[in-house]
N, C-alpha and C positions, 0 to 999 in steps of 0.2 A: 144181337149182341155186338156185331160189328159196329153198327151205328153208334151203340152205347160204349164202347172206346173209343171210338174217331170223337165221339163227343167232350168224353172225356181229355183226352190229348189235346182237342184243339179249345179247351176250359186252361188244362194245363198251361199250354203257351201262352195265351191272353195273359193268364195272371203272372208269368214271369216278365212278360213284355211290360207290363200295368209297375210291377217292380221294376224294372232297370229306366222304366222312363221317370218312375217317382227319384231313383238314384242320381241321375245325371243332373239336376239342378242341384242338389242336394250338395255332389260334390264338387261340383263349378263352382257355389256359395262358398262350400268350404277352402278351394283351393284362392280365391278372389279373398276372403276374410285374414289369407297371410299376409297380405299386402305385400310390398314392394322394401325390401332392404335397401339402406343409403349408406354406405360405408365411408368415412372420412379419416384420410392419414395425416396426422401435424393439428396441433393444437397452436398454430402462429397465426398471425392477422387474418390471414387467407382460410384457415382451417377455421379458428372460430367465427369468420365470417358466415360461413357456409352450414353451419351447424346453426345457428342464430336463424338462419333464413330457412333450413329445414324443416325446425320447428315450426314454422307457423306456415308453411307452405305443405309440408305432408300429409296425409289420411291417417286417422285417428289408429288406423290396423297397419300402418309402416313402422319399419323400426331406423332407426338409426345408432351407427354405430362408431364412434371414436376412437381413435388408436393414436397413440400418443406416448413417449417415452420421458414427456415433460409436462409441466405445469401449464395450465393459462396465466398467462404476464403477457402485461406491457412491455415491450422491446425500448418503445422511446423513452421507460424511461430508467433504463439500467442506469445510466450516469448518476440519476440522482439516489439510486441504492448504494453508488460507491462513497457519496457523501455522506448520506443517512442511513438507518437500518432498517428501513420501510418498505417492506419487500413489494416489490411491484405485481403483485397476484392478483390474475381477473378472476371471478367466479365463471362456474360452468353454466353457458345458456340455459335459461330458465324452460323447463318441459309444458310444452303447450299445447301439442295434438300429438305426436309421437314420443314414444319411449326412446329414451338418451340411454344409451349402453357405454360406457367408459373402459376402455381397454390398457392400460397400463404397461406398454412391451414397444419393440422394435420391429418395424417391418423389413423384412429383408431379400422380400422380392414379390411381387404381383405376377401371376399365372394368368390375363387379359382371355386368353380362350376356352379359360374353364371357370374365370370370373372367378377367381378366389384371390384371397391376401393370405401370404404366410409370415407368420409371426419368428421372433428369433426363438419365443416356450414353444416351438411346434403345433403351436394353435393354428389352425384354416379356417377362412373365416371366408362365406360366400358372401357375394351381392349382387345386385341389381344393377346399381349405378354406384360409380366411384371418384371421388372426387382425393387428388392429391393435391396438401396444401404442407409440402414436405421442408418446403423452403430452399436453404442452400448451404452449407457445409462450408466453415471455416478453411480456408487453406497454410497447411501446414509448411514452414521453411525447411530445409533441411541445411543443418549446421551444424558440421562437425563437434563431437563431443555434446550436444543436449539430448540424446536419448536417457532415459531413467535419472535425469536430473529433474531435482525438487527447485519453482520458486521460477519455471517456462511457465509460460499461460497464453492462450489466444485469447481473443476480443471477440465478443461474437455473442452467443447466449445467457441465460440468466444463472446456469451451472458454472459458466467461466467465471461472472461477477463474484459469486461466491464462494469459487476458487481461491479469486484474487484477495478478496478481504479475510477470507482464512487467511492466508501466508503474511497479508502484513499484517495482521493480529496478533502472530503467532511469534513471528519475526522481526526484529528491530531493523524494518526496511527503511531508507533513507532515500538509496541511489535507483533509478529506477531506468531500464532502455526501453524504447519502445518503438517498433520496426512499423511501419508503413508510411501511404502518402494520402493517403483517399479520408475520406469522412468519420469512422469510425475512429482509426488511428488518432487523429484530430479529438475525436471525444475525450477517447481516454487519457490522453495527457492532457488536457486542461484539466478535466476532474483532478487527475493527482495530483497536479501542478498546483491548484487552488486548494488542495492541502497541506500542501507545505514541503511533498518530497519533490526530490530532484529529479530532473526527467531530461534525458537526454535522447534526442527525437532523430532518430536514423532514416534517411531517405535513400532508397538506392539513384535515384536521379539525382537532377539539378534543381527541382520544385517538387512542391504539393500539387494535389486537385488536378493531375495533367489535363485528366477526363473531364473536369468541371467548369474549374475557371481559365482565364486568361495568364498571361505572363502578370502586368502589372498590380490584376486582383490576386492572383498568390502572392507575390511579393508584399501585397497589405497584411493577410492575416497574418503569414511570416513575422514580420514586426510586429503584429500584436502579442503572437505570442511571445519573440522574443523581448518584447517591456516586460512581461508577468515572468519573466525569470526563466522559460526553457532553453533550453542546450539545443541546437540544428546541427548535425553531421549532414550533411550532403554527397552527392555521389560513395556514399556510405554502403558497406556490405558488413556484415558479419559474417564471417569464419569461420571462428572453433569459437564453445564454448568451455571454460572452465569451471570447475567444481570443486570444493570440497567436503567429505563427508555425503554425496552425491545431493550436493544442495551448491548453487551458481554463485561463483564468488566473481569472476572477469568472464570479460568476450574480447576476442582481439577482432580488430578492424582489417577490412581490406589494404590497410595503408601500413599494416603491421602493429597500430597502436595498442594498446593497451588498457581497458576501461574497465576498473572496479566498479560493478555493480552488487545489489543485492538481490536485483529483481528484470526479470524482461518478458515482456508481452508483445504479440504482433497481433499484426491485423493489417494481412496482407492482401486482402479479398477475399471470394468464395465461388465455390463449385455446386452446381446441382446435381444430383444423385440419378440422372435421366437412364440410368441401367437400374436400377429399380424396376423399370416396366419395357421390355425387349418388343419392336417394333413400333413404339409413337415415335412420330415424325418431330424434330428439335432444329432450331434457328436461336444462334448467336448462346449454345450450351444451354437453352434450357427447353421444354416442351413449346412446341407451336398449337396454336390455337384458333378457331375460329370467332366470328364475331360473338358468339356463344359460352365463350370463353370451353368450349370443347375440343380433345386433341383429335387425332384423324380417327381414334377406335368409339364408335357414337356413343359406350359406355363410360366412358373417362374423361375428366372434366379437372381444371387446375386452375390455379392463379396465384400471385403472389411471386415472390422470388421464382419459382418452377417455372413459370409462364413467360412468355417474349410475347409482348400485346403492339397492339396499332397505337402508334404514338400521332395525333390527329393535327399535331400544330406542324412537324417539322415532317409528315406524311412518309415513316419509314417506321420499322417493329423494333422495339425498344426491348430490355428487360427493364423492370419496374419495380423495387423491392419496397416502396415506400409503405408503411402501415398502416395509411389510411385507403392509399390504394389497395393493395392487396385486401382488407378487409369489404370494399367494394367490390372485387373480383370474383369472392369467395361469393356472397351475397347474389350475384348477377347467377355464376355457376347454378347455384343449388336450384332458385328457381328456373331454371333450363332443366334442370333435373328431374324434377315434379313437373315436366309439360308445361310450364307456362313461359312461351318464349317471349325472349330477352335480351333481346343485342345489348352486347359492352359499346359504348362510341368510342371505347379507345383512353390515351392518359395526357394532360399536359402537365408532365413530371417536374415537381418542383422542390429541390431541397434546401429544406431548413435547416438553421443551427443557431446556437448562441456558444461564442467563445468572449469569457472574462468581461460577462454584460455586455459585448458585442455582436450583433445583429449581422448573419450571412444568408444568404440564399444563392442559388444557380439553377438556372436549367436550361436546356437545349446546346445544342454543337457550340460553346463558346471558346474554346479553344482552337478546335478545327472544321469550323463551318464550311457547308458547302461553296462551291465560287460564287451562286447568285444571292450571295449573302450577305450585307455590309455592315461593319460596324460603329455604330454611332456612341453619342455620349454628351452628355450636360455641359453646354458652355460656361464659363465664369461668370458668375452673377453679380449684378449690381448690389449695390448697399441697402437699398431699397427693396431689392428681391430677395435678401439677405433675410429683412426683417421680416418680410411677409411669412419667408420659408418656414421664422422661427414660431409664427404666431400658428402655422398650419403643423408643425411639428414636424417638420423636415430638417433633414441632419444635411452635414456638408462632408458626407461619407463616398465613398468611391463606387463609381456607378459606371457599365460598357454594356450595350446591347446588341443584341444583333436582327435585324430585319429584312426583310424580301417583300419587295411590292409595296412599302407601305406600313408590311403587318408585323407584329411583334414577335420573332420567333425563338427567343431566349435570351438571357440577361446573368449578368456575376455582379452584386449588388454587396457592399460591407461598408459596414460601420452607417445604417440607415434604420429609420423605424417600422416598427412589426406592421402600421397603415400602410406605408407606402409599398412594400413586398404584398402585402393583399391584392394593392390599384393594378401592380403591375402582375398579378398571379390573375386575376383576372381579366386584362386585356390576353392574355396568353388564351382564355377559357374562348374568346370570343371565335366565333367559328365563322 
């Protein structure tokens, strides 16, 4: 009888061994079949970069997941929404190995050690890997008397655009102030100046572009703008603002003037949101990154406005908010994300514009170049070179570069055509 227990018992154990070894693949398959979640925050250049590249870099069993408080749009081309009513909406990346999840909320802080995103609806949302493409946050003036005033607006997103075209819709706006010095500021009053309202353009300095251009390339676009009819205040501040009805009727000036408006927008810069996420490493305000475009936590990954990248021509870390770059950031990101490594080389940042059908570009230290840096520029051309210029389509537009060794290491370029900002966007590329 002994034997025939000892038998039994050791029949028993076989067959529960026989079971938990049938178990353990079983649930390794099952736990391997959840695949890997890829969380993304900000639907901007950088955000739907990254989503675009996920998709086709993912396992059919990942998910991905979008969180976003806005639309897909084009950024470049808000100016032309304030002309027309053609609202500038991208579709969402098309689903091509993983599931697209669409999240519709505010994120209002990342927990990096417990790998979650909390939402402002009290939704937590786990991940795997985390890519923020948050961007950067308008900055606000502070001037006496515009709190709870109707007919302030910043410059900055596609909710501001349609702010703005509300109230002059709505409003028999005419006079219009518009605070900054930098690139955007620049948009927005050509746009409304090439409609027809008045715009009266506030500088807190002595120039535009400090960051971009030169002394004599600001003083170009300056005059261009002022032939198309805008107003320069210079060494300009705003004060107080006035109101009536709690809707802006004046602003008084630093100098005590007095200016009937109906309308005032800024666009005075912008801030990135880098307390979002408590202990990634940041340079020049926004997250730092590796050639990976990954921050120091190996789960978190950025680009786009958020990100300070290796700028390859003038060899120092830049912020980079342009929209084709950032959409290449996002893109390089994601696949880092999914294991297929990926170095970024880095950006030779170059901006565009068009002011009243005239042709600008800048980029690199043109205003405050390093000391091994010289600046050069187009001698006077002969009559002869004149005509050739005109046959190859070459303008006699105002041109200053700056070089070291040789090599091309930024330019402030106006009133020239869109070929020749290409010739010279591409010697900048030459490494």
């Amino acid at each position: 009888m002994n034997f025939k227990k000892i038998a039994l018992i050791q029949g028993f154990i076989c067959s529960l061994a026989a079971v938990f070894i049938y178990l353990i693949p079983k649930e390794a398959k099952s736990i391997a079949s959840q695949g890997k979640t890829y969380v993304v925050i900000g639907s901007s250049a950088a955000g739907r970069g990254a989503v675009k590249e996920l998709t086709k870099k993912a396992l059919p069993n990942d998910h991905i997941i979008l969180i976003s408080k806005e639309e897909f749009y084009d950024k470049t081309r808000l100016k032309k929404y304030i002309k027309k009513n053609r609202l500038p909406l991208l579709s969402c990346p098309v689903q091509k190995k993983a599931p697209i999840r669409v999240i519709h909320d505010e994120v209002i802080s990342v927990k990096r050690h417990t790998k979650e995103v909390i939402c402002k609806n009290g939704t937590i949302i786990s991940y795997d890997c985390l890519f923020l493409g948050i961007g950067a946050e308008p900055i606000t003036p502070t001037i006496k008397g515009m709190n709870e005033v109707y007919g302030i607006f910043g410059y900055y997103n596609l909710a501001n655009v349609r702010a703005i075209k509300q109230y002059i819709e709505s409003h028999q706006v005419k006079s219009i102030a518009v605070i900054g010095s930098g690139l955007a500021s620049l948009e927005i009053t050509a746009a409304l100046t090439a409609q027809g309202y008045q715009v009266h353009h506030c500088v807190r300095g002595q120039r535009i572009l400090k960051d971009k251009a030169d002394d004599n390339g600001a003083q170009h676009i300056q005059n261009i703008f002022k032939k198309n009819g805008v107003q320069w205040h210079f060494n300009t501040e705003i004060t107080q603002v006035k109101s009536v009805n709690n809707h802006i009727t004046e602003i008084i000036l630093n100098n005590q003037d007095e200016m009937p408006i109906d309308m005032m927008i800024y666009a005075i810069g912008s801030t990135v949101n880098t307390h979002l996420v408590e202990g990634l490493n940041t340079r020049q305000g926004a997250f730092s990154v590796d050639s990976y475009m990954r921050t120091n936590d190996p789960f978190i990954y950025t680009g786009g406005d958020a990100a300070c990248v290796w700028d390859y021509v003038n060899e120092c870390f830049t912020r980079s908010g342009k929209w084709t770059l950032a959409e290449e950031q996002g893109c390089c990101a994601a696949k880092n994300m999914c294991g297929q490594k990926t170095p970024y080389e880095g950006v030779a940042c170059v901006n565009f514009a068009q002011y009243f059908k005239t042709l600008v570009a800048f980029s690199g230290p043109v205003n405050n170049p390093p000391l091994n840096y010289t600046y050069t520029s187009h001698a006077s051309k002969s009559w002869l070179l004149k005509i050739t210029d005109s046959f190859l389509e070459t303008k006699d537009g105002y041109r200053i570069f700056l070089k070291k060794n040789g090599l091309l290491k930024g330019f402030c370029l106006v009133d020239v055509t869109f070929r020749e900002i290409l010739n010279y966007k591409q010697a900048l590329n030459k490494k």
